[in-house]
C-alpha positions in Angstrom: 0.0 0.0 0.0 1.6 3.4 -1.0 2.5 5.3 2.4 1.4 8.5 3.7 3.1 11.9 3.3 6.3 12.1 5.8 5.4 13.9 9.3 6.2 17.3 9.3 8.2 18.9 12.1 5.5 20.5 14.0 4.0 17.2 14.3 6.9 15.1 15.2 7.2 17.5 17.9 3.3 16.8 18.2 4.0 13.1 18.7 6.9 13.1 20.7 4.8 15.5 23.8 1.7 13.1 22.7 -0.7 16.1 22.8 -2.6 15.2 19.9 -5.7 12.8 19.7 -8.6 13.3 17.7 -11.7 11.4 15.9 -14.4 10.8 13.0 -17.3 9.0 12.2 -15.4 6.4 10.6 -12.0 6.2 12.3 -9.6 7.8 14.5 -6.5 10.2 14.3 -3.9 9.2 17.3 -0.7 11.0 18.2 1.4 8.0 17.0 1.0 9.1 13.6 -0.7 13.0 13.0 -1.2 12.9 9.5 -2.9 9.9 9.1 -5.8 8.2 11.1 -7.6 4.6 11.0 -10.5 4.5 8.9 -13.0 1.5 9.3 -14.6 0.9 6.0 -16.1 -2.6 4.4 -12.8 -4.2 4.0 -11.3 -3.7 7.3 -9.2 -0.7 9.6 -7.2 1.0 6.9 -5.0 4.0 7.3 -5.8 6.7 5.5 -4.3 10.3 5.4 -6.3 12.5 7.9 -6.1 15.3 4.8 -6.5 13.8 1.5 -5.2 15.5 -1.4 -5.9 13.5 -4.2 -8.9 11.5 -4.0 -10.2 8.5 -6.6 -14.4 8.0 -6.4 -16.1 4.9 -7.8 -20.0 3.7 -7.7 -22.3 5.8 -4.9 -19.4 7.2 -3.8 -19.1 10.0 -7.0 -22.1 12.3 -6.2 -21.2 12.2 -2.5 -17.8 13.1 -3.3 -18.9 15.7 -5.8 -21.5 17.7 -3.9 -19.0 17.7 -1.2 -16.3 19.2 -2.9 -13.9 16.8 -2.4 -10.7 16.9 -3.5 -11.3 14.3 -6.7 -9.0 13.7 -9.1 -11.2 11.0 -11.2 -14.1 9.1 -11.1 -16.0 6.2 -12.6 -19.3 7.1 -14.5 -22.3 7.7 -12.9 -24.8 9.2 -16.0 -28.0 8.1 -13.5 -27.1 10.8 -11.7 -26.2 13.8 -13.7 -29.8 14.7 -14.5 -30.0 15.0 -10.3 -26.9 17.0 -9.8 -26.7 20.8 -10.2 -25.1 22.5 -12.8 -21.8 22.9 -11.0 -21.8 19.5 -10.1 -22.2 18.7 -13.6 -19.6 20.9 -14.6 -17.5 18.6 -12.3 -18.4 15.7 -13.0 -17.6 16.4 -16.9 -14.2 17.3 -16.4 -12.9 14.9 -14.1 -11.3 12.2 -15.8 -13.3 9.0 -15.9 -10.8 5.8 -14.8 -13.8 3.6 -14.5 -17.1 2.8 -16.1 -20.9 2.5 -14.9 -19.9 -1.4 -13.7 -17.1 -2.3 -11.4 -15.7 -4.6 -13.6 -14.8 -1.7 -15.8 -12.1 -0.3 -13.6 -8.8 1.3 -15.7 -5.9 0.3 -12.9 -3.4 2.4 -15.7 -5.3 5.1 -15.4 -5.8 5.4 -11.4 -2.4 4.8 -11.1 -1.5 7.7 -13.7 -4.0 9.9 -11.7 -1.9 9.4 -8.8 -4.1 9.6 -5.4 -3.5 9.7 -2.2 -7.0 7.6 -1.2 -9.1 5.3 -3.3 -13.1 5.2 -2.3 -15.0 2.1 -3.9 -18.7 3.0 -3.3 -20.1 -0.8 -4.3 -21.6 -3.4 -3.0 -19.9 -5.9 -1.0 -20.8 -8.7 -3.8 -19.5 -6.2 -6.6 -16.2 -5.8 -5.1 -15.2 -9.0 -6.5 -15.2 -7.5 -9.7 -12.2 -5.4 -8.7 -9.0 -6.1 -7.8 -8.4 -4.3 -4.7 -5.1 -6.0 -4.4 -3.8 -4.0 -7.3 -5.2 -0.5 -6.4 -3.7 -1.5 -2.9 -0.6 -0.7 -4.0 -1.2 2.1 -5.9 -2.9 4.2 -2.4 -5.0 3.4 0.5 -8.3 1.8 -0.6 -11.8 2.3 1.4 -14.5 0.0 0.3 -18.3 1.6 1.0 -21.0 -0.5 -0.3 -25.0 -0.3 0.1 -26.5 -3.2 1.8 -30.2 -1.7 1.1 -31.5 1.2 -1.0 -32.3 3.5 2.4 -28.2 3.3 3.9 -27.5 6.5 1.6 -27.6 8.6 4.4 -24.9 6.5 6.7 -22.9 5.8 3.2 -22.7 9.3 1.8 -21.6 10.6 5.6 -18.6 8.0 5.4 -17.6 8.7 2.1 -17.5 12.4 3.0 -15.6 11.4 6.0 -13.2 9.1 4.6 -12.2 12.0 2.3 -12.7 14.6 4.9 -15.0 16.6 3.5 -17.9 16.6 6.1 -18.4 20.4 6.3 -20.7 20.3 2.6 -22.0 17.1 3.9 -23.5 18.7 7.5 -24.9 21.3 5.6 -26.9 19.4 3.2 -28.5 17.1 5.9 -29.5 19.8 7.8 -31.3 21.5 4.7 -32.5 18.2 4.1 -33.8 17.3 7.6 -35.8 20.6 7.8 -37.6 20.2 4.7 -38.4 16.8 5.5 -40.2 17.7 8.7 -41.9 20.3 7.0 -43.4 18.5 4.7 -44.3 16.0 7.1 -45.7 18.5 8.7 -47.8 19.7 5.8 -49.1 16.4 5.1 -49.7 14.9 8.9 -53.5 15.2 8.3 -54.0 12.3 5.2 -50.6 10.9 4.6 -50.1 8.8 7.9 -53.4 7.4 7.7 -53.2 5.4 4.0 -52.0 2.6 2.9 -49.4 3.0 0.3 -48.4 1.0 -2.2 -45.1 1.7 -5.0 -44.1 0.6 -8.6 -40.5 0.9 -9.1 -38.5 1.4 -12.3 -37.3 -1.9 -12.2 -39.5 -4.3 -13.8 -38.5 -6.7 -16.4 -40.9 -5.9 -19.5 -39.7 -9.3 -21.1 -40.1 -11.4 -18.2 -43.5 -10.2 -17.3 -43.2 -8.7 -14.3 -43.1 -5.5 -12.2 -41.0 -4.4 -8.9 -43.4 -3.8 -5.9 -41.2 -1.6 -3.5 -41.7 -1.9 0.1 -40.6 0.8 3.3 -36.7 1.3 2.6 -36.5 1.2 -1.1 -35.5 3.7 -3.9 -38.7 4.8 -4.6 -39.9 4.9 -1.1 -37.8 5.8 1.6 -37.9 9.4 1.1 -41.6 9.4 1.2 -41.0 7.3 4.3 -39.5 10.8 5.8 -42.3 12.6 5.5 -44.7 9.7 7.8 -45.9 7.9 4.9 -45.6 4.1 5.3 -46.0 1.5 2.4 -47.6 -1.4 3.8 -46.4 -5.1 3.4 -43.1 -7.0 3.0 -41.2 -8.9 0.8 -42.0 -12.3 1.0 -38.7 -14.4 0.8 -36.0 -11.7 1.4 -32.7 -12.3 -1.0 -30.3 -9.8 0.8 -30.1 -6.0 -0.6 -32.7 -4.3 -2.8 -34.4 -8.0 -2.5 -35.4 -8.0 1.2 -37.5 -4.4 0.6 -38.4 -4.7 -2.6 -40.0 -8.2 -5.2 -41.0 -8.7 -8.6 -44.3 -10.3 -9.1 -45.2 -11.3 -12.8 -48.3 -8.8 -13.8 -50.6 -11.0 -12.7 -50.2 -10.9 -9.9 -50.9 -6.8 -9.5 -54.2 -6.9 -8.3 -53.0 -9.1 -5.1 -50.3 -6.8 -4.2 -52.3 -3.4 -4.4 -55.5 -5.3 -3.4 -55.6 -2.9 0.1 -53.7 0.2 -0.9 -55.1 3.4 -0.3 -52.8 5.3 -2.7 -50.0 4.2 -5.4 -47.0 6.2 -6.2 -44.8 5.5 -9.2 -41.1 6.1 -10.3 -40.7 7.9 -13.3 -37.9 9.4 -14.5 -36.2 12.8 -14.0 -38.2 14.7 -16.7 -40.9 13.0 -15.9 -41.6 10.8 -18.6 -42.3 6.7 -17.8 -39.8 4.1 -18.1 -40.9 0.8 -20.1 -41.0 -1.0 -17.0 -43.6 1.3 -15.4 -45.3 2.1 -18.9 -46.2 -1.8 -18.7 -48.0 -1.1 -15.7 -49.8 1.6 -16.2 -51.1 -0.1 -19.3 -52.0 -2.8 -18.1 -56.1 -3.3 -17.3 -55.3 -4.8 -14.2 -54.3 -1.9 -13.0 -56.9 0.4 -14.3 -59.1 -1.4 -11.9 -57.2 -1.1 -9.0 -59.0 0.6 -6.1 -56.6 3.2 -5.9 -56.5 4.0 -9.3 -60.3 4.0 -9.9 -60.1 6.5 -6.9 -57.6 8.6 -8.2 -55.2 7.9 -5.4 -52.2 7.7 -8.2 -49.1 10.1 -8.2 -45.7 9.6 -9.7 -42.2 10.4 -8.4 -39.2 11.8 -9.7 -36.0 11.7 -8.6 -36.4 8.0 -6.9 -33.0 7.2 -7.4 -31.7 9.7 -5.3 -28.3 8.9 -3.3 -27.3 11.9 -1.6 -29.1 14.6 0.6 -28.8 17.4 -2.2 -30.7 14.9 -5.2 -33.1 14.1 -2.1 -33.8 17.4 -2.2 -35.2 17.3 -5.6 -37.0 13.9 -4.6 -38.9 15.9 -1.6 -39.8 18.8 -4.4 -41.3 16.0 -6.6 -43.2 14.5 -3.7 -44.5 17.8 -2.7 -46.1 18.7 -6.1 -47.2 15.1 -7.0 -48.7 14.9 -3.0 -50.7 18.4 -2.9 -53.9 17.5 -4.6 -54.1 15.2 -0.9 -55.0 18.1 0.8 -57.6 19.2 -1.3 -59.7 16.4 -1.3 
């Protein structure tokens, strides 16, 4: 693994008095060694600099690391989430070199190494990080390894990231703005939302196979609506680990089963607002034109489902809002 920076003079002095101790979310600093610290990420304690310079993004963890200004020196593509960023993120993201693709297994060792950084965050799943060989980028810098286990962990994920590259000051401040908005909305809709029983269609259906994704509490399309008190009823009936234990694919026939008892449906649809084919096969399907809730006009679609920081999540909170307000005037 490539070493740290050398200790400066002011903190060998630091060391030698041992008057220096500090701590993050995710590891510790100690006055053995003041310039770096123990980070505890996916694949075990490893020693990061406390001050990254040069920083190498892959999977969830580019538009953390972009919206918190971190000190990135190339990333692996992430096109689901530029229509979600804002236009100086995009400007970022466009001119940061790519060393990686949208898959893991995609992942240009040449051109990391050229790229030269001082800290390498993986942002996949644990079961994707086969596809890379961490060995290698071992010995090019420090590695940390931050995957999603379920849809709903972007809040704990995108905090880490922004801590392992210390950039939590952008990160603070979007969760707060976030948090705010969230009870204010939940606020706003405390009179109908709490009391229904909602059901969701997610984006990802398999048109060929004949079936649709029914997402449960905790999922994509979900789990910022869960912040504002509502609460989609059921559960996944044989959990697979992942986006499988909140969220299951019944074929079409089986659609008026699964929305048999809700009280309202929401949809994912896409950034502009147009449908996806997965969801388009719903919608036009006569099962579901004789859903209760849809008969009743209890239907509203969501944009910005795929939202993995608190900034995007602002967007989905916008969306929610202006789908959710004919509620209150019925």
């Amino acid at each position: 693994m490539r070493s740290a920076r050398p200790l400066g003079l002011l903190a060998a002095l630091t060391v030698a008095i041992g008057a220096l101790a500090g701590c993050g979310a995710g590891g510790s600093t100690t006055a053995a060694d003041a310039e770096t610290r123990v980070f505890e990420a996916d694949n075990g304690p490893i020693t990061v600099p406390a001050k990254p310079q040069r920083v190498i993004a892959t999977g969830y963890a580019v538009p953390a690391l972009i919206e918190a200004d971190a000190p990135l020196v190339g990333i692996s593509a992430w096109a689901r989430g530029v229509p979600m960023f804002a236009p100086e993120d995009v400007a970022t993201y466009e001119k940061l070199e790519k060393v990686a693709g949208e898959s893991a297994a995609e992942t240009n060792y040449e051109a990391i190494a050229k790229a030269q950084p001082d800290l390498i965050v993986i942002g996949v799943p644990t079961p994707v990080l086969g596809d890379v060989d961490v060995q290698r980028l071992e010995a090019i810098a420090p590695v940390v390894a931050i995957g999603p286990k379920n849809p709903a962990q972007w809040r704990e994920l995108t905090r880490r990231y922004a801590d392992a590259a210390g950039a939590l000051a952008n990160y603070d401040a979007a969760k707060a703005e976030y948090e705010a908005k969230a009870a204010e909305l939940k606020q706003k809709y405390q009179s109908v939302l709490p009391q229904l029983k909602l059901g969701h269609v997610g984006s990802y259906g398999q048109v060929a196979k004949g079936n649709f994704q029914r997402e449960f509490n905790d999922s994509w399309g979900t789990s910022v609506v869960n912040d504002i008190g509502g609460d989609y009823y059921g559960e996944v009936k044989v959990k697979g680990g992942g986006g499988r234990d909140v969220s299951e694919y019944p074929s079409i026939e089986e659609l008026p089963a699964a929305f048999a008892e809700a009280d309202m449906i929401t949809y994912s649809v896409k950034p502009d607002g147009s449908v996806a084919p997965a969801v388009q096969y719903v919608l036009d399907s006569e099962l579901w034109k004789n859903l209760p809730a849809v008969k009743a006009g209890k239907v509203f679609p969501i944009r910005y489902t795929e939202a993995a920081t608190y900034p995007e999540a602002m967007q989905t909170l916008g969306s929610i809002d202006e789908s959710f307000a004919p509620l209150l005037a019925q």
